[in-house]
C-alpha positions in Angstrom: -35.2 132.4 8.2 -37.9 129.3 8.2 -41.5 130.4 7.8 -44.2 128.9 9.7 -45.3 127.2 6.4 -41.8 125.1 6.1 -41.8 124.0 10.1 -42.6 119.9 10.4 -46.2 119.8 11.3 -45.0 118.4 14.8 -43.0 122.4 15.0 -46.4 123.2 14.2 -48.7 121.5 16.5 -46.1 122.7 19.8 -46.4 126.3 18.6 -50.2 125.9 18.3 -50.2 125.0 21.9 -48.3 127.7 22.8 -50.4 129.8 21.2 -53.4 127.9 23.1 -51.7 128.4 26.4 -50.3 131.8 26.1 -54.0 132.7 25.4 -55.1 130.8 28.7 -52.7 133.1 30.7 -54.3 136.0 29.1 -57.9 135.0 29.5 -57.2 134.2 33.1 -54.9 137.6 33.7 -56.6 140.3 31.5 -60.2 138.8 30.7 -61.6 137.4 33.5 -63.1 141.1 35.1 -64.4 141.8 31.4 -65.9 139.0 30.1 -69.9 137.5 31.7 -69.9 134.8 33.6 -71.3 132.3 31.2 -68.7 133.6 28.1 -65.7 133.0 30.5 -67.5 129.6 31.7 -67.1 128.8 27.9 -63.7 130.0 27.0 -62.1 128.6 29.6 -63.3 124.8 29.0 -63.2 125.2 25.4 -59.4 126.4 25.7 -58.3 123.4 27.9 -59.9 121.0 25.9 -57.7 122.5 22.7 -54.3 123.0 24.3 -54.5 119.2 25.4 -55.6 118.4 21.8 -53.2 119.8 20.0 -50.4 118.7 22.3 -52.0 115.4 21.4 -51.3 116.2 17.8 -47.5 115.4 17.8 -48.3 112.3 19.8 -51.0 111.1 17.1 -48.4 112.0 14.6 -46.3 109.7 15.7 -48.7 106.9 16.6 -49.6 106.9 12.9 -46.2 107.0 11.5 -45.6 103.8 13.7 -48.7 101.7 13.3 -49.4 102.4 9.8 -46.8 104.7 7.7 -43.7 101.8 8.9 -45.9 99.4 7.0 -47.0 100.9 3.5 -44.2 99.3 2.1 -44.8 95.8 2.9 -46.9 93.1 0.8 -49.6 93.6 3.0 -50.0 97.3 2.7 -52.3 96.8 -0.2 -54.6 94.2 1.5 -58.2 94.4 2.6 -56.8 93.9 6.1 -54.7 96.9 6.1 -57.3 99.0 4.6 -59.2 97.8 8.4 -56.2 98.6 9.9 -56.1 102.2 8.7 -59.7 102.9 9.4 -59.1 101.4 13.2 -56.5 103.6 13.8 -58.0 106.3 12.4 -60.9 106.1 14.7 -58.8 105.3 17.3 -57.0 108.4 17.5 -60.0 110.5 16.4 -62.3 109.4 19.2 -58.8 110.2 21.7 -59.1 114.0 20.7 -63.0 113.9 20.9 -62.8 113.0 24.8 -62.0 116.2 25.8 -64.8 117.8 24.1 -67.6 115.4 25.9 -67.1 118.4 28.9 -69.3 120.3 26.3 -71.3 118.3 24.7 -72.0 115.3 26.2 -72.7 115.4 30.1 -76.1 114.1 31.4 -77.7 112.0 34.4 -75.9 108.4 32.6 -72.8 108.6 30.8 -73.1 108.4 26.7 -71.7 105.3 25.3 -69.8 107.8 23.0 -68.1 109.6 26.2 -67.2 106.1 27.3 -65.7 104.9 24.2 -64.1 108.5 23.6 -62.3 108.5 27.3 -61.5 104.5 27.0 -59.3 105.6 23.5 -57.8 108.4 25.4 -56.6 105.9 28.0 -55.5 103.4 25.9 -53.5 106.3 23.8 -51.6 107.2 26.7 -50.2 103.5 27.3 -49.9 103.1 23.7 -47.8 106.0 23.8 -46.0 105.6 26.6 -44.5 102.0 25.2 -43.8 103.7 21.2 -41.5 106.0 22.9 -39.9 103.0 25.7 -39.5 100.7 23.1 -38.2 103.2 20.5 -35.6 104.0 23.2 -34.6 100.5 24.2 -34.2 99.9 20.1 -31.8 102.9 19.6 -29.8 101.9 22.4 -29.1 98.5 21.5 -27.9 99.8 18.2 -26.1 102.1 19.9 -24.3 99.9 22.0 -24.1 97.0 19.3 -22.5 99.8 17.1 -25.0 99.0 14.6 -26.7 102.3 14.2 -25.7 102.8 10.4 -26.5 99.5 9.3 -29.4 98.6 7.6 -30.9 94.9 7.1 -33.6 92.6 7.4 -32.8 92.4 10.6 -33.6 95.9 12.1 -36.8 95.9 9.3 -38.3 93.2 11.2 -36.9 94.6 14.7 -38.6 97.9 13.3 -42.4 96.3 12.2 -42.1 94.5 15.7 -41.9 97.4 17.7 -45.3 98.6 16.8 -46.9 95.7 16.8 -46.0 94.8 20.7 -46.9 98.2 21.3 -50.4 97.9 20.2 -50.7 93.7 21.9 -49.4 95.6 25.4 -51.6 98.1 25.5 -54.7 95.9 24.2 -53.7 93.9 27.2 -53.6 96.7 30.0 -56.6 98.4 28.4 -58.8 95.7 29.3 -57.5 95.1 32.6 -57.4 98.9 33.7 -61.1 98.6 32.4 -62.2 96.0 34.4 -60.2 97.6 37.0 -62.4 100.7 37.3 -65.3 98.3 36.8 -65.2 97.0 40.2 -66.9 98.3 43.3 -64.5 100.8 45.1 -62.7 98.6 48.0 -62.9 99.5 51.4 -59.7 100.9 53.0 -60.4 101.1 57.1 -57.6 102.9 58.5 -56.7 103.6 62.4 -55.4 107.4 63.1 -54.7 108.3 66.4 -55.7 112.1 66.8 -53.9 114.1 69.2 -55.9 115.9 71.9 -59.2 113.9 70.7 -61.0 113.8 73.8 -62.0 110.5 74.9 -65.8 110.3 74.8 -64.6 111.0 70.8 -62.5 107.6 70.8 -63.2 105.6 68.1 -65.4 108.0 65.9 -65.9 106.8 62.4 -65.4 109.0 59.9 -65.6 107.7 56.0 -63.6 110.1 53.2 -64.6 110.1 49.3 -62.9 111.9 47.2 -62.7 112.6 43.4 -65.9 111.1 42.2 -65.7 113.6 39.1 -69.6 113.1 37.9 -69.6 114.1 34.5 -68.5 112.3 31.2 -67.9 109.0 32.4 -69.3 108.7 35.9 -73.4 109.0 36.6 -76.0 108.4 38.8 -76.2 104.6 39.2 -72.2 104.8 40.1 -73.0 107.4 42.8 -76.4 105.6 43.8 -73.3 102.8 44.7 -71.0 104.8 46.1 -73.5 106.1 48.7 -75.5 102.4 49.9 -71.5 101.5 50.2 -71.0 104.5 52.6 -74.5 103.9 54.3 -73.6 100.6 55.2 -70.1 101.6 57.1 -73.1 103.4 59.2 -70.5 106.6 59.9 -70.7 109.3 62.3 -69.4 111.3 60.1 -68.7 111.9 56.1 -66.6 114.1 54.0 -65.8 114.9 50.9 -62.8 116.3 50.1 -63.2 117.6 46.5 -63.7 116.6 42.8 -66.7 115.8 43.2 -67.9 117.1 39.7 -66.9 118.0 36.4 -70.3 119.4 34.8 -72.3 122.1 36.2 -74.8 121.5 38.6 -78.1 122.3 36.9 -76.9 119.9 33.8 -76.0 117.2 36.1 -78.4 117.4 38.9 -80.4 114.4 38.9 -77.3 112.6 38.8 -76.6 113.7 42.4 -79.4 113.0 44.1 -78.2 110.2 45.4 -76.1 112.5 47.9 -79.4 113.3 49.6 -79.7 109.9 51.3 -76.3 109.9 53.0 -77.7 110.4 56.6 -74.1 110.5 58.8 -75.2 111.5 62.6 -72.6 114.4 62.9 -73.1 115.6 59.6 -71.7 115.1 55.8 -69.3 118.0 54.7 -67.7 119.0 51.6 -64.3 121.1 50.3 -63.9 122.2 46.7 -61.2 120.8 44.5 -59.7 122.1 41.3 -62.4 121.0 38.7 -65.2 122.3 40.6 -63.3 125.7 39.7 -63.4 124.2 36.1 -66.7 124.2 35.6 -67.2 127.6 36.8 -70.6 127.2 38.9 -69.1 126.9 42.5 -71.9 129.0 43.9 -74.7 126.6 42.3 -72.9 123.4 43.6 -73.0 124.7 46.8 -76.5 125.8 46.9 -77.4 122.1 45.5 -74.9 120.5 48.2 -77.0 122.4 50.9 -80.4 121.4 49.6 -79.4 117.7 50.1 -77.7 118.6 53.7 -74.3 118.7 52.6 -72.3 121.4 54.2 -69.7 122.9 52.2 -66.6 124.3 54.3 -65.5 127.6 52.0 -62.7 128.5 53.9 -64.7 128.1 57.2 -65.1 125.2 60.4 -67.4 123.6 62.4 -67.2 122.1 66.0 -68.0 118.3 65.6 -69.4 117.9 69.1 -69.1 114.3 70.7 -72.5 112.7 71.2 -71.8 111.6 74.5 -70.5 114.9 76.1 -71.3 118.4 74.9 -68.6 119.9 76.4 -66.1 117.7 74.4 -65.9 118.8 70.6 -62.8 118.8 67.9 -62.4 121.7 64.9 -63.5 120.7 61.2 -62.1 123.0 59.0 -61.9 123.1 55.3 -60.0 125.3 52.7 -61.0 126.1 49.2 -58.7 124.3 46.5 -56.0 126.4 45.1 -56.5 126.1 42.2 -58.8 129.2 42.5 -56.4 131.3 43.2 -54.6 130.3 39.8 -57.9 130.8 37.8 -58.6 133.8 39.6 -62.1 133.1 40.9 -63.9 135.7 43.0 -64.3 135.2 46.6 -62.4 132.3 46.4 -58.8 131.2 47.2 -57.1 128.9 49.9 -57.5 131.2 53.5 -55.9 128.8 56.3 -56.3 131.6 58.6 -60.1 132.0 58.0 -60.4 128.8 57.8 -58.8 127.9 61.4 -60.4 131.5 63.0 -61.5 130.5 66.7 -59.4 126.8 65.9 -56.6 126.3 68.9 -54.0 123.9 69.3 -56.1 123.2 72.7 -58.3 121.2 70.7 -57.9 118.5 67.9 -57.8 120.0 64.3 -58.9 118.1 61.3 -58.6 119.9 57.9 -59.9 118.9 54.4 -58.0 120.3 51.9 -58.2 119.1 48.2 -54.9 118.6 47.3 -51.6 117.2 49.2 -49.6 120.5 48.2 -52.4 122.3 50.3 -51.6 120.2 53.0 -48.0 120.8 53.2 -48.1 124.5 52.9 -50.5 124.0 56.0 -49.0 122.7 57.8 -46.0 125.2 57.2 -48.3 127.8 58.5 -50.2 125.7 61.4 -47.6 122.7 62.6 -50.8 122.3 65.3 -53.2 120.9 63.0 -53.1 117.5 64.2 -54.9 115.2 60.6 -55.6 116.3 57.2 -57.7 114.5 54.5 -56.7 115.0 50.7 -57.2 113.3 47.4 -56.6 114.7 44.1 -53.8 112.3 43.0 -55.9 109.3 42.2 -53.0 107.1 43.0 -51.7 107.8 39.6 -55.1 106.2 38.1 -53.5 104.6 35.7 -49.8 103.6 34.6 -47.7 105.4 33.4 -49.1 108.6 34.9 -48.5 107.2 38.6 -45.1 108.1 38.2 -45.5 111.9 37.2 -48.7 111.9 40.1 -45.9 110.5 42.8 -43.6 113.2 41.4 -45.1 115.9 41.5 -47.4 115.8 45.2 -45.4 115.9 48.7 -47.9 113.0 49.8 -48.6 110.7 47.2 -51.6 107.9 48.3 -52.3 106.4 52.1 -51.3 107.0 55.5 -48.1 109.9 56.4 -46.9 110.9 59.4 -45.6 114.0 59.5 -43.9 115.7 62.8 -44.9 114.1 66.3 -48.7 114.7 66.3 -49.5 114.9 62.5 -50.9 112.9 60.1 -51.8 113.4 56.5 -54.3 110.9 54.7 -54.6 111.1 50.9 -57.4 109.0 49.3 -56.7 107.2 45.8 -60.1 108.7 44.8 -63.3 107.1 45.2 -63.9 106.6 41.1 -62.0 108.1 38.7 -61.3 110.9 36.0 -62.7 110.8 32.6 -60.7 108.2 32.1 -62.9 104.4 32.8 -59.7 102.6 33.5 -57.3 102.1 36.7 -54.0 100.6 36.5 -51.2 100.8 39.2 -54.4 102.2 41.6 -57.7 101.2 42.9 -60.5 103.1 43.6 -61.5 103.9 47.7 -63.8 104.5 50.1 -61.7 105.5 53.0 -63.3 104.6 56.6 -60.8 106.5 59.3 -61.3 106.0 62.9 -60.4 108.0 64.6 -58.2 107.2 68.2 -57.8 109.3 71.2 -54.3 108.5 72.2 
C-alpha cells in the first residue's frame, strides 16, 4: 500500500482539498449551532480561501514545470535572464494564491494596490492555465495522429519550449485587454419588457437594475461614487439591486458605501441578498446600513410600487433571499417564494428579484404567474474561459429570456466585477428596463 509520503505532491495537494472541503461540510453541518458568531465568520472565509488555494496547488505545479522546469536544460538556463525569469514566475504564482486571502486582510474604503496586483495574477493564472492544458492537448494529439508519439527529436524539443512560451505571449495579451476591459465605465443596456397586467398609468416606468458590485478587495468607493452619478442621471423611477453587492462586512467597508445614500429614485431603491453577502456573515448589519441610506432590503418580503399617477393602480415587488443561505445554513434566512409572494395575485403584475437565475427557474416552477424576474450572479462569464462553465451551469445565462406566454427573465452581466479587475467575453452593465403595459 502507498503512504501518503510516496503520493506525487499533485496526489497530495487534491487530498488536501478534500480534506479542506470535507471540513467545510462539517463546519456548515455540525458546527454552525456551536461555534459564536464572529469564530464561524472566521472559519468559514479562512476555509474557502484554502480549499481554492490548494486546488491551485496542482495548477501552480504545473505552471512551473512548464515555464521554467522544460527549460533548465537549455543554454540559457544558467543566464542572468532566467534567473529573472524564475523570480517572475515565482511572484507570479505567489501573489495568485495571496488573492484569496485579501478577504482578511486587506479590505478598506479604496482597494490596496497589493489586492489589485494579487487578483490581476489570479486572473491572468486562470488564462494561462487554461491555454497550458489546450495547447498540451492539441500537441499530444497531433503526435497522436502523426503516429509520432514515441519519437523523440529536435523537432518536438522545440515544439515542446514553444508551447510555453505562446502560453505566457496569449495570456500577456488578454490580460491587458480584460484589464482595460473592466477599466471602462459600465455601458448602458436600455432594454423594453412588456409586463403583463401592468396597468397603464404604469406604462413606460423606468426601472434601472445593478447587480454584483462586490465592494471589497478590488472595488471601492470612487467606483461606486461612479456607479451611482451613472444611475442618477438615467433619472429612474425606480432602482434595484439584485445582490452581490459586497464582499467585506459592513462596519469595515462602510465609508465605501456611502455613495448609496444619494441614489434618490422617486418609488424607492430596493435591495435582495446574493450568495457572498451570506459569505461575509454580517447580513443583519448590511441591512441595517442599507436602511440608514433608504435602501429597502426585500428578506423574503414585497412591496406595492404604487403608480404616481393613480393610487389605485400598483404592481407586486417581491424579493427572495439567495439560496445560498440555505446551503450555509444561516438563521432566519433561506429562499421563501411563498412568503415572499404572501398577499401577491396573479390579478396584478409580479416582478421578483431573486439573485441567482437557478432561483428564478425554481420560481417560476412554483408561481408560472410571476410575470418578470431580475437576476445577476453570472457576470456574463466575467472573463474567458470561465464564460463557458458560467453558461453551463445557469438555466439563464446573460440578457433578455422569454419564458412561457407572459414571462420574462432578465439576468444582468453585473454592474463591476468579482475580485478579479479584468473582463473578457463580458462587459460590465447598468441595466435600464422599461417597463411596457401591453
Amino acid at each position: 500500500m502507498i503512504s501518503f509520503k510516496q503520493l506525487p505532491i499533485e496526489a497530495k495537494a487534491a487530498v488536501a482539498a478534500g480534506v479542506v472541503f470535507f471540513s467545510m461540510m462539517l463546519s456548515r453541518s455540525y458546527l454552525a449551532e456551536k461555534l459564536d458568531f464572529r469564530t464561524r465568520r472566521w472559519l468559514l472565509r479562512l476555509q474557502m480561501a484554502l480549499f481554492a488555494n490548494t486546488l491551485m496547488l496542482m495548477g501552480s505545479l504545473h505552471v512551473w514545470r512548464s515555464t521554467v522546469t522544460t527549460f533548465n536544460r537549455s543554454s540559457a538556463a544558467s543566464s542572468f535572464c532566467f534567473m529573472l525569469w524564475k523570480i517572475a514566475v515565482l511572484v507570479f504564482l505567489a501573489l495568485a494564491h495571496s488573492s484569496f486571502f485579501t478577504l482578511l486582510f486587506l479590505v478598506a474604503e479604496e482597494p490596496y494596490f497589493f489586492s489589485l496586483a494579487a487578483y490581476t495574477c489570479l486572473g491572468a493564472y486562470i488564462i494561462l492555465i487554461f491555454f497550458l492544458f489546450t495547447l498540451g492537448s492539441v500537441e499530444q494529439a497531433y503526435k497522436f495522429l502523426a503516429g509520432r508519439g514515441t519519437k523523440a527529436g529536435t523537432g518536438n524539443k522545440n515544439r515542446t519550449a514553444l508551447k510555453p512560451v505562446l502560453a505566457v505571449v496569449l495570456t500577456a495579451v488578454l490580460t491587458v485587454v480584460g484589464l482595460l476591459n473592466a477599466a471602462q465605465p459600465p455601458t448602458v443596456n436600455s432594454v423594453e419588457i412588456p409586463v403583463h397586467k401592468l396597468p397603464t398609468t404604469m406604462n413606460n416606468l423606468k426601472m434601472v437594475l445593478l447587480s454584483d458590485i462586490h465592494l471589497g478587495p478590488t472595488v471601492g468607493k470612487t467606483k461606486l461614487a461612479m456607479i451611482v452619478r451613472m444611475v442618477k442621471a438615467l433619472k429612474p423611477d425606480i432602482t434595484v439591486i439584485v445582490g452581490d453587492l459586497t464582499d467585506a462586512e459592513a462596519k469595515i467597508i462602510r465609508p465605501a458605501v456611502e455613495p448609496l445614500g444619494e441614489l434618490d429614485s422617486p418609488l424607492g431603491t430596493y435591495f435582495v441578498t446574493g450568495n457572498h453577502e451570506y459569505y461575509t456573515s454580517d447580513v443583519s448589519n448590511w441591512f441595517e446600513l442599507l436602511k440608514s441610506f433608504n435602501i429597502q432590503p426585500l428578506h423574503n418580503e414585497n412591496v406595492k410600487i404604487v403608480s404616481p399617477k393613480s393610487t389605485s393602480d400598483w404592481f407586486c415587488l417581491a424579493g427572495v433571499d439567495d439560496i445560498e443561505a440555505d446551503v450555509l445554513r444561516y438563521s432566519g434566512h433561506g429562499m421563501d417564494l411563498k412568503k415572499a409572494l404572501r398577499g401577491c395575485s396573479s390579478e396584478h403584475a409580479i416582478v421578483l428579484l431573486a439573485h441567482q437565475p437557478i432561483a428564478a427557474k425554481w420560481a417560476l416552477q412554483e408561481r408560472p404567474d410571476i410575470n418578470l424576474i431580475l437576476s445577476g450572479h453570472t457576470h456574463g462569464g466575467q472573463i474567458f474561459p470561465l464564460n463557458a462553465g458560467a453558461y453551463l451551469l445557469n438555466p439563464f445565462f446573460v440578457g433578455l429570456y422569454k419564458v412561457g406566454q407572459n414571462t420574462f427573465v432578465y439576468v444582468s452581466p453585473g454592474t463591476m466585477y468579482y475580485g478579479i479587475p479584468m473582463r473578457l467575453g463580458s462587459r460590465a452593465e447598468i441595466t435600464e428596463i422599461i417597463l411596457r403595459s401591453p
